[in-house]
N, C-alpha and C positions, 0 to 999 in steps of 0.2 A: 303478384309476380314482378319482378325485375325489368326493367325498363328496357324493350329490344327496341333492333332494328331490322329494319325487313329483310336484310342480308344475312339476319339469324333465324330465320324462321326455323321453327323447331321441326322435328321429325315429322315425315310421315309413312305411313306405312302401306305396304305393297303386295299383294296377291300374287301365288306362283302359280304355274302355269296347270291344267290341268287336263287328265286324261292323254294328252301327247297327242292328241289334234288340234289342239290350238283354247283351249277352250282356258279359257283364261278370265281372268278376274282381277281387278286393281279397290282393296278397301282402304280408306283412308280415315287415320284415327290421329288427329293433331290433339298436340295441348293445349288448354286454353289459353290467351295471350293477354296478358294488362300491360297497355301501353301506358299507363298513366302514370307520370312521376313518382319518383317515392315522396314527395312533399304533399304532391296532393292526396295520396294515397291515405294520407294521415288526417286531413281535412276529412275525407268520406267517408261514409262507412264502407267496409269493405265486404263482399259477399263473401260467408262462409262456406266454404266448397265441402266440406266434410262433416257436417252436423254432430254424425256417430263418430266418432273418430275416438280412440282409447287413448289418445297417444295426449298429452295433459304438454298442452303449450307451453314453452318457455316466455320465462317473462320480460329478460335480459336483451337492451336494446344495442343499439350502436356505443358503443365509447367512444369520451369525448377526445379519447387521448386517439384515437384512430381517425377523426372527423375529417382532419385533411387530405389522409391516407385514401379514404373511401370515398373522396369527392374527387382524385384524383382519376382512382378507376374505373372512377362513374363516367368521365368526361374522356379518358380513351376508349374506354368502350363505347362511345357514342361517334368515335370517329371510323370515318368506312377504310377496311383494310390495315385494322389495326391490331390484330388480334396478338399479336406477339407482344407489344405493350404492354396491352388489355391483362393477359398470363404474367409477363414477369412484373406490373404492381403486385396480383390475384396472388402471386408466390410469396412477393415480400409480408403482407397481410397475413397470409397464413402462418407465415413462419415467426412472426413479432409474438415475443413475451409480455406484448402490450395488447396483443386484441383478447378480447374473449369468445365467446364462442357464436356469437352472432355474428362481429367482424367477421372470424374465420366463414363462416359458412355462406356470408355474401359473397364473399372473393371467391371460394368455390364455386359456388351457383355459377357465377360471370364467370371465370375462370372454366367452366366447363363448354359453355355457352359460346366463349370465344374459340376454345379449341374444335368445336363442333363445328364452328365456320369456316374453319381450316380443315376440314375434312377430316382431321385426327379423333376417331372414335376412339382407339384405345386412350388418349388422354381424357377426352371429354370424360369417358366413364371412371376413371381414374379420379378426377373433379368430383362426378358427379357421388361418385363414393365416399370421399369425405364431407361433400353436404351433410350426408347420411348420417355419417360418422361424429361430425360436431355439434349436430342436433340442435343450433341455434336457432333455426327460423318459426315461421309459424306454420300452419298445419296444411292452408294454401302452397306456401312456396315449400316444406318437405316433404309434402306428398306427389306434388307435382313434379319433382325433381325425381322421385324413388319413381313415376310413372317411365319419365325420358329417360332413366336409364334402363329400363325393363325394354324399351323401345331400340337403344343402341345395343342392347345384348340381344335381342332377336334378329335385327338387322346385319350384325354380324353369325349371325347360325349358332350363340351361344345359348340353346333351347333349356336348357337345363338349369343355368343361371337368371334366366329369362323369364321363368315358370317358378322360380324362386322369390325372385322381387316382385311378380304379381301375389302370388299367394301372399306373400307379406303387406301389400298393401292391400289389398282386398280384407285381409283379417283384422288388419288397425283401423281401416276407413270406415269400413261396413258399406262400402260403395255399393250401388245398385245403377250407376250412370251406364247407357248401354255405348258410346264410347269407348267407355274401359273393359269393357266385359268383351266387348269386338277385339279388344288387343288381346286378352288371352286367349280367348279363342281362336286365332290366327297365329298366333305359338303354336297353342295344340298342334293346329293343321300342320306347320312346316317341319314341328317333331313328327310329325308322320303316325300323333293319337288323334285320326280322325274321329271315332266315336267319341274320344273324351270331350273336343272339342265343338261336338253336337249341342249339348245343352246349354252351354255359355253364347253360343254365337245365337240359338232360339230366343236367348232371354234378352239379349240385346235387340234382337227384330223387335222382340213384342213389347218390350220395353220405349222402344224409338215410334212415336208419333207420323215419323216418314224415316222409315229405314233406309239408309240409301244401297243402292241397287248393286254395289261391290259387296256391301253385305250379303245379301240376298246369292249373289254366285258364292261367296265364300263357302255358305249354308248348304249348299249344290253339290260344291263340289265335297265338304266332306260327306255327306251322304254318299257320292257317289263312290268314293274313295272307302267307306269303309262298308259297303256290300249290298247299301239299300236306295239300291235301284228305284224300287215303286216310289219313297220320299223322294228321290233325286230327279225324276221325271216327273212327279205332282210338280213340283217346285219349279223347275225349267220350262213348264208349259205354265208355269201361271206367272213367270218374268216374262215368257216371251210374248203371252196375251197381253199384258200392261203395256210391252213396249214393244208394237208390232213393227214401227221405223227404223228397229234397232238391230242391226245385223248383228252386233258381236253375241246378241240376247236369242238370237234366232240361230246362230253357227253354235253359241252353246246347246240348245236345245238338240241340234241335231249330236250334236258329241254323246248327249245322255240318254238317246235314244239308242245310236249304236253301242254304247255300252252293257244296254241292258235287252241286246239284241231284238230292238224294237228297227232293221234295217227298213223298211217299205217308209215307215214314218219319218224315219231320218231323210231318206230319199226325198219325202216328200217337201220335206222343209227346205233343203238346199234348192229343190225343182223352183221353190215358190220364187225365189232369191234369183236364180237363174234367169226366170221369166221377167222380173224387174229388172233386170241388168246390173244385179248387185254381185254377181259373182267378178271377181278382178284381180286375182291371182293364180298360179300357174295349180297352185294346194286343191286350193279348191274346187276347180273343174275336175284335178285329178281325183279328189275325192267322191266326184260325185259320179262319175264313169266308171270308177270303181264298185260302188256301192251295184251300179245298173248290172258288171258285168258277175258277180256274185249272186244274182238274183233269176230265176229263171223266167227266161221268154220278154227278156229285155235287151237283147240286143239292138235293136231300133234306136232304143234310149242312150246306149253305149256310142251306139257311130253318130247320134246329132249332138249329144255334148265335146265328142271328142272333134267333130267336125267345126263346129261355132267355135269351141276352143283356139283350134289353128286357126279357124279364120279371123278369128279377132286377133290374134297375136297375142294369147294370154298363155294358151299352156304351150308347154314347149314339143317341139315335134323329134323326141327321141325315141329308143325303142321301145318302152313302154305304154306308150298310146299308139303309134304304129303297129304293134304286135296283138294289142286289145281289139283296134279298128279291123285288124285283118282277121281274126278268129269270131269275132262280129258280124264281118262281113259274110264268114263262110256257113256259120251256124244259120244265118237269114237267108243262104243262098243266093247272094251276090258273088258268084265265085270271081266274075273280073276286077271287081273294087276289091274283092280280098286277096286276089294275086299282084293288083299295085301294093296294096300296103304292106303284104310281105315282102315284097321286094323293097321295100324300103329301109324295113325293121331289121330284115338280113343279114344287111353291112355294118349292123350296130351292135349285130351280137356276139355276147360274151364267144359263141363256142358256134360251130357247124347247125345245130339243131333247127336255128330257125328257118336255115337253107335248105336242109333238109325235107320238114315240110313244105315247103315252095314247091321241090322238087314234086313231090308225091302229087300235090294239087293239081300241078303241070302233066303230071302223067296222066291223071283222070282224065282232062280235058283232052289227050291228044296232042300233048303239046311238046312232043318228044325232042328234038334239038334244046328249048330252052331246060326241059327237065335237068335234062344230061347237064346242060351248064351249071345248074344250081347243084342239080347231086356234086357236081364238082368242086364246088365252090365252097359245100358240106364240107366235103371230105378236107379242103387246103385248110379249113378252122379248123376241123377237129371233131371229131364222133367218138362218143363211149361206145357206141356199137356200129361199125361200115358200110356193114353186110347190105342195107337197103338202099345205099347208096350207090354202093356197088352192081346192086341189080340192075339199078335205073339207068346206069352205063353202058351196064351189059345188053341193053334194049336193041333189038334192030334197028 
């Protein structure tokens, strides 16, 4: 490979987000990097990256009539913040009736390399396409270049393009690197062919000696994404066993549990999290109050997370935990803590309703002046139906 600098680090790739609770994933699949001179490059041997490879190496080196040209561009590109240099030598090169197709395809490579540092994907791909194109390198640096472009067309959402240049390098290479097999598989996934991209991302686990653990959510999540629940919870409990320190390993787990409407379970993972003091956002408390208040004869559970909640200062105190706290409170037969918290939740709602019920509460108890107030208070929001509001008025 071409002589970088760290301000060029090549792509890497990124996990989206999953199931719409948080459950997320980050794999990361870089290419590999030789920093080593192209002088020395030629003293050592060099490791053959592609053993099977079809594709029958060019033999054609640098010319001598381009040597000064190519030593030119080697040494802007080696300077930080150069990258517009770095492109218009990488132009002049390309465009000369004196290079051949080795010249051309260095100046691409760099030329793509440098547009890449510039955040300019549409150019870099543009480069990286006539690397392709001029087919002068060796089988190292064209196939590693057909990879990072495969990488800039899925990063941009171009899946289809993307799924294209793997297939074709996969067919020339005969690659079995489980690296590269994690990049097609994570196409799949963003094309939204979760089953397809089942058996590529398998083969790369079993492939990888240590898989790493963005792989492993990738594998998760398409499971869970294309219907198979039972794979996607084997899997999610045998990350979050391996990595029991690991909240984001443990918030997945519970995502794939309520997916596959395993709620007690889920419940149970977040509780565990809770008791550690790892819960620390507003999401998540409300997550997990929610899960209690969906579940029967867990109101208890419903009013101490939402209680710890407000008292730490993590979840926020608007209608919706107000209103959970007060139907909580009323179902466990706290009717005074459940007539603070409606009177709380009240004033924050959309329409009459929640005044409403205050009111009726109020009336049970005897508590006929304050009823009257709230039936009133109903009616100044708004009621699809009066009538009960009305009564409560109408009271002696």
């Amino acid at each position: 490979m071409l002589h970088r600098k760290s301000k060029h680090a090549l792509l890497s790739l990124a996990i989206i987000g999953l199931l719409g609770a948080g459950v997320a994933a980050d794999a990361v699949a870089q290419m590999n990097r030789d920093d080593s001179s192209m002088r020395r490059q030629k003293k050592e041997k060099v490791e053959i990256k592609y053993p099977e490879a079809t594709r029958q190496e060019p033999k054609e080196k640098a010319s001598a009539k381009m040597q000064n040209q190519l030593n030119k561009l080697f040494k802007a590109y080696d300077k930080e913040n150069n990258e517009d240099e770095t492109m218009t030598l990488a132009n002049e090169i390309i465009a000369s009736d004196k290079a051949n197709a080795y010249d051309k395809s260095v100046a691409a490579q760099i030329g793509s390399q440098a547009a890449y540092g510039k955040d300019d994907s549409k150019l870099a791909k543009e480069y990286a396409n006539k690397v392709l194109e001029f087919n002068g390198l060796d089988n190292n640096n064209h196939y590693q270049t057909m990879f990072f472009l495969a990488q800039l067309q899925m990063q941009d959402d171009q899946y289809t393009e993307a799924l294209a240049t793997m297939d074709k390098f996969f067919a020339e290479t005969k690659s079995q690197k489980p690296e590269e097999l994690i990049v097609k598989g994570n196409v799949l996934y963003r094309a939204e062919r979760y089953a397809d991209a089942i058996p590529f991302l398998k083969q790369a686990i079993e492939a990888s000696p240590e898989p790493k653990n963005e792989w492993m959510q990738l594998l998760m999540a398409s499971y869970a994404e294309a219907g198979q629940n039972d794979a996607a919870v084997k899997l999610a409990e045998q990350i979050a066993t391996k990595n029991p320190a690991d909240k984001k390993a443990q918030m997945n787990l519970a995502s794939v549990y309520l997916q596959a409407d395993k709620t007690d379970q889920a419940a149970g993972v977040l509780e565990k999290l809770r008791a550690s003091g790892q819960l620390t956002d507003d999401r998540e408390y409300r997550q997990l109050y929610s899960m209690y208040a969906n579940m029967d004869g867990r109101e208890k559970d419903v009013i101490s997370v939402i209680n710890e909640g407000l008292q730490k200062g993590i979840l926020k105190d608007d209608y919706q935990a107000q209103l959970a706290l007060a139907q909580s409170y009323y179902y466990s037969e706290q009717i005074p803590q459940a007539i603070e918290a409606w009177k709380k939740a009240a004033p924050q709602s959309p329409n009459g309703e929640t005044y409403l019920n205050l009111a009726r509460v109020l009336w049970q108890e005897d508590r006929i002046p304050e009823a009257k107030q709230a039936a009133k208070s109903a009616l100044d929001k708004g009621l699809k139906k009066p009538e009960d509001a009305k009564k409560i008025l109408a009271l002696p």
